[in-house]
C-alpha positions in Angstrom: 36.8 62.1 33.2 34.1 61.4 30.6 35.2 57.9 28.9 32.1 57.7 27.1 30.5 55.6 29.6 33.6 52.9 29.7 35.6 52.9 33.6 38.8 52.3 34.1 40.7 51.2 37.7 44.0 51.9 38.1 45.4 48.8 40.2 49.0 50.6 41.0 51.9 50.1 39.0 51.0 49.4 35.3 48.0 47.7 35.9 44.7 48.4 34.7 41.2 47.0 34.9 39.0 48.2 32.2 35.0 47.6 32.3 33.2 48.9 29.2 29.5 50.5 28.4 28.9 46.4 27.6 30.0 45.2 30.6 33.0 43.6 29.4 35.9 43.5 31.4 39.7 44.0 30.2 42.7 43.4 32.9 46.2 45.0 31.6 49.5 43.4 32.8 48.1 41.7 35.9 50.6 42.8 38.7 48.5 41.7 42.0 49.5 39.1 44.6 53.1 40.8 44.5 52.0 44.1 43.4 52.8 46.5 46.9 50.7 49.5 46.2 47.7 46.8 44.8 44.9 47.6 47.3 43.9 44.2 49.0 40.1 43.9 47.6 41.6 44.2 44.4 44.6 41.8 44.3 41.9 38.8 43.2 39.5 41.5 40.8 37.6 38.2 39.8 36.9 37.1 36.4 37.5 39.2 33.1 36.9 38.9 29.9 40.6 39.5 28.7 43.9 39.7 29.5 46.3 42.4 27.4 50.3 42.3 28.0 52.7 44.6 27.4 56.2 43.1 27.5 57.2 40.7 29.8 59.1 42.2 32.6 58.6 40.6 36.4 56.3 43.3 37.7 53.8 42.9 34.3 53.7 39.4 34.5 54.2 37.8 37.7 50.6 37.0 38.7 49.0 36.1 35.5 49.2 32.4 35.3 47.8 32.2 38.9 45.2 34.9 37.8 43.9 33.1 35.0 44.4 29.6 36.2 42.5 26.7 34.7 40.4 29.6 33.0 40.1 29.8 29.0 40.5 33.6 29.4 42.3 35.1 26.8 45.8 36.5 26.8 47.1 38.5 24.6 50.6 39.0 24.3 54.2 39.1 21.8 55.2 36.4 20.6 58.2 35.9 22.8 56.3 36.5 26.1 52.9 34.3 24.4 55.3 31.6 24.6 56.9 31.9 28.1 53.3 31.6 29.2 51.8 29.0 27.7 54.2 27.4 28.9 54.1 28.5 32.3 50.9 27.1 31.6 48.3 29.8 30.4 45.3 28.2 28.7 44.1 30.3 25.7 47.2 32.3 24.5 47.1 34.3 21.0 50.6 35.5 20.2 50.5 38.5 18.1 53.1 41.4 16.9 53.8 45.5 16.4 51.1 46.5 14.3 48.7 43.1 14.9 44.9 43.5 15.9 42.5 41.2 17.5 39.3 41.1 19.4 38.2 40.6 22.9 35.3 41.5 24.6 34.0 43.7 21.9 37.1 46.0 22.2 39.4 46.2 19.1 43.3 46.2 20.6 46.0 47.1 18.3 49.6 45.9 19.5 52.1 48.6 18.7 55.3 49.8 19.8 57.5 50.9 23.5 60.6 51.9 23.9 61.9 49.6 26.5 62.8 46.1 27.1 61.4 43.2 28.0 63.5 40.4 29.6 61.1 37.4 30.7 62.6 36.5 34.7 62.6 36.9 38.4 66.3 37.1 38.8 68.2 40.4 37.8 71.3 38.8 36.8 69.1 35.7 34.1 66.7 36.6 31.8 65.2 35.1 28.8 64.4 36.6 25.7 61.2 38.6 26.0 60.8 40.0 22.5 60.1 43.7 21.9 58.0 45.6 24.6 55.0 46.9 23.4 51.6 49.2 24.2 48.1 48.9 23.2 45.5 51.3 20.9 42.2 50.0 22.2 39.1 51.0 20.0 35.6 50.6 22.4 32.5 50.0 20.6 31.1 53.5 21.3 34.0 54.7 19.8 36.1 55.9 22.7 40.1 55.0 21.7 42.9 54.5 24.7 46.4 53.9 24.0 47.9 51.9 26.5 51.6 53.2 26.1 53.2 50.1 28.4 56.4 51.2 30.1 58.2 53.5 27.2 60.1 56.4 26.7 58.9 59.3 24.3 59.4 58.9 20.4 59.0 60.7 17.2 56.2 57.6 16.1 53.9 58.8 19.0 53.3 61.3 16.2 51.8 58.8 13.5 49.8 56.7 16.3 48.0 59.7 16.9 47.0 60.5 12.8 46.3 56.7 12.4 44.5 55.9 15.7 43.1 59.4 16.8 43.4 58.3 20.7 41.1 60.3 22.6 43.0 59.1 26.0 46.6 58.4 27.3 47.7 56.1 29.5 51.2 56.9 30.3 53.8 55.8 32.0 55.7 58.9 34.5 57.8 57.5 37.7 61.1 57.8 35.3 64.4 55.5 35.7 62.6 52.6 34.2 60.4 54.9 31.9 60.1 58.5 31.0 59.6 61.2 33.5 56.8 64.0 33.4 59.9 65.8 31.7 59.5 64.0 28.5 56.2 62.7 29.2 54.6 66.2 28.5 56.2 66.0 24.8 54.6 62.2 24.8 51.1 64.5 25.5 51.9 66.8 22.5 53.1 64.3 20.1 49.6 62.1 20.9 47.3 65.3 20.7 45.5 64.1 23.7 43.5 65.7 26.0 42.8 63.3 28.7 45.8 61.7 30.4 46.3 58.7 33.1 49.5 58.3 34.9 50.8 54.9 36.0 53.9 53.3 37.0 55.1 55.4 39.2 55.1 55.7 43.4 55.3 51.9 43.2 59.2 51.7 44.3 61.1 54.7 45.6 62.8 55.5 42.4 59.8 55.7 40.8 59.6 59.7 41.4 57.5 61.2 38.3 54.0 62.4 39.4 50.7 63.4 38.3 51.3 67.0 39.6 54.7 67.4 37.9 53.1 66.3 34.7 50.3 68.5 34.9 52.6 71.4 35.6 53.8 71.1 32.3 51.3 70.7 30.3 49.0 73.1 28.7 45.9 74.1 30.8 43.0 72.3 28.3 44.9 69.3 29.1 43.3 66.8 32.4 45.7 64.7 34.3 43.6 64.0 37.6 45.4 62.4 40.8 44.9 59.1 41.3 46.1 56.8 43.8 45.6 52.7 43.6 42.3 51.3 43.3 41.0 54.8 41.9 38.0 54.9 39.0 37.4 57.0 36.0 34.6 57.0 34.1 31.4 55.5 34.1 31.5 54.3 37.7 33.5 56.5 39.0 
């Protein structure tokens, strides 16, 4: 998969390490120590150069004020889950919103919206408020785009992403339950106009069913969605 000469990892679940043609590095929602499917050499992935959040959910969160530590890395997240964080104790938070960009590590990462929640808490049964969940557009400096959907259903707004951001990748979520299946997933595909797609978030937990395979059943034949399995590469290093 040609990501003009940017990698990505897929760390299981919805975690993603991206390195880019600078050498930058990018983790998204570090779930490590207590991710299951995480390989081992990857559960401490050393230092980055920036941290992106989606919402704040247990398995998006749990293992980012240990990963970061006593670090000035910067985190990126809502406003809600910016403040659980810092304090939780998180260094160098910026606390941003839908339609918000900043800047790290040379890549230009525009919050938008998810359709899902995002209850801050390692209980079911107590939660604090978490906000709204969101996803990413990431703009590279070579001028590759990758939308980072977070965990989400399918809407109508995928639709005006695509005409403002022109996304030349997808990173979707597919086990279904928590987030759509590869049944509404393919209409995610069609709304985005992408041709390149990268499943996560499911296999993690038995429920999480959805597959690469089922998803690339359904969509049309120009369309790539490769297997993967944890700790698999695309792109430059792959």
């Amino acid at each position: 998969m040609d990501l003009k000469g940017n990698s990505v990892t897929w760390l299981g679940h919805g975690t993603w390490l991206w390195t880019t043609s600078e050498g930058k590095r990018i983790l998204v929602d570090p779930f490590l120590q207590n991710n299951p499917v995480c390989p081992d050499d990857l559960k401490q992935p050393g230092p980055v150069d920036g941290v992106l959040v989606t919402h704040g959910h247990i398995d998006h969160i749990a293992d980012l004020v240990g990963f970061v530590g006593e670090s000035e890395t910067p985190v990126f997240a809502s406003w809600e889950v910016g403040a659980y964080l810092i304090e939780q104790g998180a260094k160098a938070v910026t606390q941003m919103g839908i339609g918000g960009t900043i800047e790290t590590a040379g890549v230009r990462a525009t919050m938008v919206f998810a359709a899902h929640g995002s209850g801050i808490g390692d209980s079911e049964h107590t939660m604090s408020e978490g906000g709204g969940a969101a996803g990413f557009m990431l703009h590279f400096p070579d001028g590759l785009v990758a939308y980072h959907a977070g965990d989400t259903d399918v809407f109508g707004d995928m639709a005006l992403l695509a005409e403002i951001h022109s996304p030349d990748v997808a990173i979707l979520p597919i086990g279904d339950l928590f987030t759509m299946g590869p049944e509404r997933a393919v209409h995610a595909v069609r709304l985005l106009g992408v041709k390149k797609v990268l499943c996560g978030h499911w296999g993690t937990f038995p429920p999480l069913t959805g597959t690469p395979g089922a998803l690339r059943k359904l969509v049309p034949s120009d369309v790539e969605v490769p297997d993967l399995e944890p700790g698999s590469t695309f792109g430059a290093s792959a």
